[in-house]
C-alpha positions as CSV (number, residue, x, y, z in Angstrom):
1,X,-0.4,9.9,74.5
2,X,-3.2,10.2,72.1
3,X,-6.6,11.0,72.0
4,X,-7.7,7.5,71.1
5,X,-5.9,5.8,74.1
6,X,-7.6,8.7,76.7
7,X,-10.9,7.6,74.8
8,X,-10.3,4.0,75.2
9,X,-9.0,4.1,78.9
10,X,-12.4,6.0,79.6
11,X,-14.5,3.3,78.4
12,X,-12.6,0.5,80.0
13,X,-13.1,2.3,83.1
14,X,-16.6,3.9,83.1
15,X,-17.7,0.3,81.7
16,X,-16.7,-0.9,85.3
17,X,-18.6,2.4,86.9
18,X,-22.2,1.0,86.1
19,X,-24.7,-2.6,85.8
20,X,-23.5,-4.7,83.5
21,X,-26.6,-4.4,81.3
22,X,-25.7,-1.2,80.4
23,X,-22.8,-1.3,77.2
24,X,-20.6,1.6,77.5
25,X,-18.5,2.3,73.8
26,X,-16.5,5.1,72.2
27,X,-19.0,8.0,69.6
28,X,-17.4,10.1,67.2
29,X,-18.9,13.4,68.4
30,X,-22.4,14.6,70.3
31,X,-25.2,12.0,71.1
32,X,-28.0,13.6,70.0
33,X,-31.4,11.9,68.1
34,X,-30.0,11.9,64.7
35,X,-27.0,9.9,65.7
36,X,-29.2,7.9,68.0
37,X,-31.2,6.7,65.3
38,X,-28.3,6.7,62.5
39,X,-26.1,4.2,64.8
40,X,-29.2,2.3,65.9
41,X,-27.9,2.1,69.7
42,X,-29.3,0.1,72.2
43,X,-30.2,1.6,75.3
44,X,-28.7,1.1,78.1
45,X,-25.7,2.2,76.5
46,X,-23.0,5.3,77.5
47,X,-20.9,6.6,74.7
48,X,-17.8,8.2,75.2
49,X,-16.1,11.3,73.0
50,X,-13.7,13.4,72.5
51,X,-15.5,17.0,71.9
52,X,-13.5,20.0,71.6
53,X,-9.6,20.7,72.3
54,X,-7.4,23.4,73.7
55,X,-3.6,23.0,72.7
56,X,-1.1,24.6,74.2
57,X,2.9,24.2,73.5
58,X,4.9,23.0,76.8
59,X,7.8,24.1,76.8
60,X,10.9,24.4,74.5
61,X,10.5,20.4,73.5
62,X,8.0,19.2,70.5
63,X,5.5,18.2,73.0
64,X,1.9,19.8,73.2
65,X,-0.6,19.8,75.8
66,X,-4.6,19.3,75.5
67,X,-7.0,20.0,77.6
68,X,-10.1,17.8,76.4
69,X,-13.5,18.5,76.6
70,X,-15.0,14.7,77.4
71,X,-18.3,13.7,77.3
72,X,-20.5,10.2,78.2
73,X,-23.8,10.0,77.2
74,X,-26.3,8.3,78.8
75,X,-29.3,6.4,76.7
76,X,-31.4,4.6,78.8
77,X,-35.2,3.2,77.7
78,X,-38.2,3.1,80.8
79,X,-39.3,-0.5,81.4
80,X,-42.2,-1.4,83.3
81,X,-40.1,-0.5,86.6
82,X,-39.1,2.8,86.0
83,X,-39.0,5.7,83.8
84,X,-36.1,6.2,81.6
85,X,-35.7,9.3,82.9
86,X,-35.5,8.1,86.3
87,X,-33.0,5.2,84.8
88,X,-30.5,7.9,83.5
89,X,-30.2,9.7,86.6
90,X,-29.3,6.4,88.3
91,X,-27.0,6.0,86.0
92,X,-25.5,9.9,86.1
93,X,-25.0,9.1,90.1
94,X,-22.7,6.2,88.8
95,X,-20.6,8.2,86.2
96,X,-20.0,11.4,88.7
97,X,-17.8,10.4,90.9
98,X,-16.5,7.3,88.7
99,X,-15.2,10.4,86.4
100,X,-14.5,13.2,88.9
101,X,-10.4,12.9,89.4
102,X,-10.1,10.3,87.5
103,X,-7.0,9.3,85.6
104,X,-7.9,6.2,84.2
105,X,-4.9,3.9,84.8
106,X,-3.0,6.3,81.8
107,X,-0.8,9.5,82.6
108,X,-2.9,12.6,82.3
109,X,-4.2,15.1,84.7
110,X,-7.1,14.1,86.7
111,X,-10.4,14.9,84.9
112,X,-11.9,18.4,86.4
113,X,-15.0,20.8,86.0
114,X,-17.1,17.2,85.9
115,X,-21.0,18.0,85.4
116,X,-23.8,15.8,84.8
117,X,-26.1,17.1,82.3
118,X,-30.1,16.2,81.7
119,X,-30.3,16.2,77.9
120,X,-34.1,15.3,78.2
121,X,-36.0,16.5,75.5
122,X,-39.8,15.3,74.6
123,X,-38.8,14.7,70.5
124,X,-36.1,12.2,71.9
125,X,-38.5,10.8,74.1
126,X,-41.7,10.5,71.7
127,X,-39.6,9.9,68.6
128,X,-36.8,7.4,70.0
129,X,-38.5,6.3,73.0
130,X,-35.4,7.2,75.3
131,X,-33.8,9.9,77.7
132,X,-30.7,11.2,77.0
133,X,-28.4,12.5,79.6
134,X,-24.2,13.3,79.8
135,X,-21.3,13.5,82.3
136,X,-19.1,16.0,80.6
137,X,-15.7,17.0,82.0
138,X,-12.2,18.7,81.2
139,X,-9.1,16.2,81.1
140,X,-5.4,17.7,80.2
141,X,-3.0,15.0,78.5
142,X,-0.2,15.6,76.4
143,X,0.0,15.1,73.2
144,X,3.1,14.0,70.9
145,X,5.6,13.0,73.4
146,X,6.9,9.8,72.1
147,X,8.2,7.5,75.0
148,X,11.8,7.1,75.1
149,X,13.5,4.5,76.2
150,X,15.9,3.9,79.0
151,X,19.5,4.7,77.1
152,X,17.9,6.4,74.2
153,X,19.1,9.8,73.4
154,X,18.4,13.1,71.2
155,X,21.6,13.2,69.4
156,X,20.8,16.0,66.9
157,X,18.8,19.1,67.0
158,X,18.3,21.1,63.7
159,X,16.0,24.0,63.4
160,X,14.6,25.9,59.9
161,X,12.1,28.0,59.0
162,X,9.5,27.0,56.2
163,X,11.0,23.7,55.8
164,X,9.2,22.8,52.6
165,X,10.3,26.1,50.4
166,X,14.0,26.1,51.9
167,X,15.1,22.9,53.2
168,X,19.0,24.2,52.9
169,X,17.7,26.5,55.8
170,X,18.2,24.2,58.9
171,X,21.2,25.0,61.2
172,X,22.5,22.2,62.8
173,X,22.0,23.3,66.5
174,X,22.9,19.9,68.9
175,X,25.7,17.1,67.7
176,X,26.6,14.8,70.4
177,X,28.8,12.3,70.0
178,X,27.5,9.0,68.4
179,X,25.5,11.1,66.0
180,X,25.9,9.9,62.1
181,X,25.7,13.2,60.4
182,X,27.1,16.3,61.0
């Protein structure tokens, strides 16, 4: 798994969560009015990110688990109807429980601590002419693991220490039979 597909799987998901006149994408980073007016979005609009990681090693195998601080950001413009204020928190009762234990159709743990978050600020609102708002949760996935298939097998295992400076280093820990080298 990487963090890509977890960002992608989101999208396809929370895209399904809310009207259809509201475009849900992937951001870089935080939403905020300098990216607002630097990527020239058009509200309604939620956009999805990766924020911050926390890696852990599992195990004795190579792979590592994240725990991945997510975020969606809402952008919504008033109309005539309603305030855009009043449009984001709609769209915030959508996203919560579309994202609370969610797994997205991918294998990861179900998404936990999920907040919503009013991001309202009168310079967004005067200068942009929009409200701002987020659904932010945790998600854990692990990273690194390539899928193996059916039949495949680890045939060697060699470990070293500061590969790069002395390669001769590695000891030859695993050989199974099958293996070329040894």
């Amino acid at each position: 798994m990487d963090l890509k597909t977890l960002r992608e799987a989101v999208v396809t998901h929370l895209q399904a969560a809310v009207p259809d006149d509201v475009h849900c994408d992937a951001t870089p980073g935080r939403f905020d009015l300098r990216e607002f007016q630097r990527r020239s979005v058009r509200a309604p609009a939620v956009r999805v990110a990766c924020m911050d990681m926390d890696i852990e090693h599992v195990g004795s195998g190579l792979g590592v688990s994240a725990t991945v601080d997510m975020a969606a950001f809402v952008i919504m413009a008033g109309d005539r109807h309603m305030a855009g204020d009043e449009r984001a928190l709609l769209i915030l009762s959508a996203l919560l429980p579309a994202v609370s234990m969610a797994t997205w159709g991918i294998e990861c743990e179900p998404a936990m601590d999920v907040r919503g978050r009013n991001l309202y600020s009168t310079e967004i609102a005067d200068k942009a002419g929009v409200a701002l708002a987020a659904v932010t949760w945790r998600q854990t996935i692990e990273l690194g693991v390539e899928d193996i298939a059916p039949g495949d097998a680890v045939r060697d295992v060699w470990i070293g220490f500061q590969p790069e400076e002395f390669p001769e280093d590695y000891v030859h820990v695993i050989h199974t039979e099958g293996s070329d080298d040894a």
